[in-house]
C-alpha positions as YAML, in Angstrom:
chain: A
units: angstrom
residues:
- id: 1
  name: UNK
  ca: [0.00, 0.00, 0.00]
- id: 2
  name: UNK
  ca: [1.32, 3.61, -0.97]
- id: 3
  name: UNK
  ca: [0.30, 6.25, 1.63]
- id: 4
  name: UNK
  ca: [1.90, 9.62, 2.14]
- id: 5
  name: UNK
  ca: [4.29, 10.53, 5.40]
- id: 6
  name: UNK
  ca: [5.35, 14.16, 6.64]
- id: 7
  name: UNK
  ca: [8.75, 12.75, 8.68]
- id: 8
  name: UNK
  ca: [11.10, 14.78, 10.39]
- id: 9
  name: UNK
  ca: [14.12, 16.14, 8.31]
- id: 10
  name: UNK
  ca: [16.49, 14.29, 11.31]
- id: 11
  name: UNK
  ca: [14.82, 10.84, 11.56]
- id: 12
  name: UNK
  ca: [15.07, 10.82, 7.05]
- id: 13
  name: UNK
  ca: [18.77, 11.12, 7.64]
- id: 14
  name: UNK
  ca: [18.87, 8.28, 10.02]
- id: 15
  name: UNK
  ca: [16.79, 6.01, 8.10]
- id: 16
  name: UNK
  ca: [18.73, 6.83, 4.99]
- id: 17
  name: UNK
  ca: [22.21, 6.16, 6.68]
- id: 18
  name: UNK
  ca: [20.62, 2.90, 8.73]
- id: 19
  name: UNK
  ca: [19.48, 1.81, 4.87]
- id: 20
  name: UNK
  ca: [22.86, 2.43, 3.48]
- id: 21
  name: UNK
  ca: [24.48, 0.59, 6.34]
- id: 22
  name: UNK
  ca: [22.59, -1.75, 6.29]
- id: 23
  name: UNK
  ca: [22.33, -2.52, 2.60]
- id: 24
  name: UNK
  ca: [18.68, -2.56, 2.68]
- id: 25
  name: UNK
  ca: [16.46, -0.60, 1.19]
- id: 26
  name: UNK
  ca: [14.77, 2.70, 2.66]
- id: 27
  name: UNK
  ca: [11.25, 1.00, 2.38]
- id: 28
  name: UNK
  ca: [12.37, -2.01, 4.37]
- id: 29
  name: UNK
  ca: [13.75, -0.21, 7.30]
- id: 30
  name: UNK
  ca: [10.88, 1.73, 7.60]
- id: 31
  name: UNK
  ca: [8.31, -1.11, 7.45]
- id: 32
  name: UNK
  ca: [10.28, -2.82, 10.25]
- id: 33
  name: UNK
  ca: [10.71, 0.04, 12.56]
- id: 34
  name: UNK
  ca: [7.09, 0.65, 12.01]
- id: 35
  name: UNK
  ca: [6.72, -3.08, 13.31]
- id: 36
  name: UNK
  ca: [8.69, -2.99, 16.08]
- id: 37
  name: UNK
  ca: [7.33, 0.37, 17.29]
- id: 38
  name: UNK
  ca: [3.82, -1.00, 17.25]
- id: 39
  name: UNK
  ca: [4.94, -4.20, 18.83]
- id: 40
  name: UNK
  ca: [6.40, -2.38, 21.57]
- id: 41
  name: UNK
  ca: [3.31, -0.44, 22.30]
- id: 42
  name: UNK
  ca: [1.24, -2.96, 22.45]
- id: 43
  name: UNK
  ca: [3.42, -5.64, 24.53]
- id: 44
  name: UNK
  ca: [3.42, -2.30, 27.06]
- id: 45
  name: UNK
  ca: [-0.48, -1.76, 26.96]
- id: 46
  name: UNK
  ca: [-1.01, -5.74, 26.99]
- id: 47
  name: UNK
  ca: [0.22, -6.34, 30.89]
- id: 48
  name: UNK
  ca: [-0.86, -3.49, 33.38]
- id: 49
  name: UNK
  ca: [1.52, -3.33, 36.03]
- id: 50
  name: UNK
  ca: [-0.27, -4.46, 39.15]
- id: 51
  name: UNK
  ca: [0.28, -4.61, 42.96]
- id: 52
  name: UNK
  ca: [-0.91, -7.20, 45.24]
- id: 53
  name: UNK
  ca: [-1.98, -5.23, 49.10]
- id: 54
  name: UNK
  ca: [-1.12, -7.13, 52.39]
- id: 55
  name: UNK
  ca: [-3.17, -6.38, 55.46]
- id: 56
  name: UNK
  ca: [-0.34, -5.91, 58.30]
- id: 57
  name: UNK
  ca: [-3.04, -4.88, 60.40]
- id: 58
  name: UNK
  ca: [-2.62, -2.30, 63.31]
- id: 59
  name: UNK
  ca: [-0.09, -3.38, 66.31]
- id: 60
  name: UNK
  ca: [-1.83, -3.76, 69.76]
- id: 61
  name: UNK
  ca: [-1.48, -1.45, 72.55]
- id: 62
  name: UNK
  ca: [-1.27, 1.87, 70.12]
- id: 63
  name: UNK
  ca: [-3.80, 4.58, 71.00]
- id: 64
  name: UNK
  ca: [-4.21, 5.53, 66.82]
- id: 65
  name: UNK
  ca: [-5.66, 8.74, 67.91]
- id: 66
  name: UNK
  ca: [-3.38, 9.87, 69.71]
- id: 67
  name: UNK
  ca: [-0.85, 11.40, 67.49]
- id: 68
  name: UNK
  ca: [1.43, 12.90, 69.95]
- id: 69
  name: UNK
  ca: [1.41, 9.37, 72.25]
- id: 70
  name: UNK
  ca: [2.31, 7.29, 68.93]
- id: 71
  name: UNK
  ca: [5.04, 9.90, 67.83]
- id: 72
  name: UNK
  ca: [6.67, 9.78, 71.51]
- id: 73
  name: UNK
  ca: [6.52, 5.81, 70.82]
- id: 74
  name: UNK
  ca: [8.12, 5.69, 67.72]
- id: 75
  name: UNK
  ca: [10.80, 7.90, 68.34]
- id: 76
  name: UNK
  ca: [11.75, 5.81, 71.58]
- id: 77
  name: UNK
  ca: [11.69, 2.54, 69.27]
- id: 78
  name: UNK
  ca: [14.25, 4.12, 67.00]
- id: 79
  name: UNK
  ca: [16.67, 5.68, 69.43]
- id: 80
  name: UNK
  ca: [15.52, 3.29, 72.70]
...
């Protein structure tokens, strides 16, 4: 299929000289960076990054709404 790109003067030059170096032609590399572009979006939007929760629970003998008592307690666990 023929269809009609605007590209960047920059990423021309670098297909050009990635053609040329790699004795292929301008069409080809294209096509495959194309495909591997796509590829890679997809493979990211395919697996959602997900986090399993783990109930530690609250530690007995902590007033919770006491927020001066459970500062007091926690800075005598790290320097006691």
């Amino acid at each position: 299929m023929r269809t009609t790109l605007t590209l960047d003067d920059a990423l021309v030059e670098r297909l050009r000289s990635d053609a040329e170096a790699l004795g292929r032609s301008m069409k080809d590399v294209v096509n495959e960076a194309l495909r591997l572009g796509l590829d890679a979006i997809e493979s990211r939007v395919a697996v959602p990054y997900r986090t399993q929760p783990s109930d530690l629970g609250l530690r007995t003998g902590f007033n919770y709404d006491d927020i001066a008592e459970l500062l007091a307690r926690a800075e005598r666990e790290d320097f006691g």
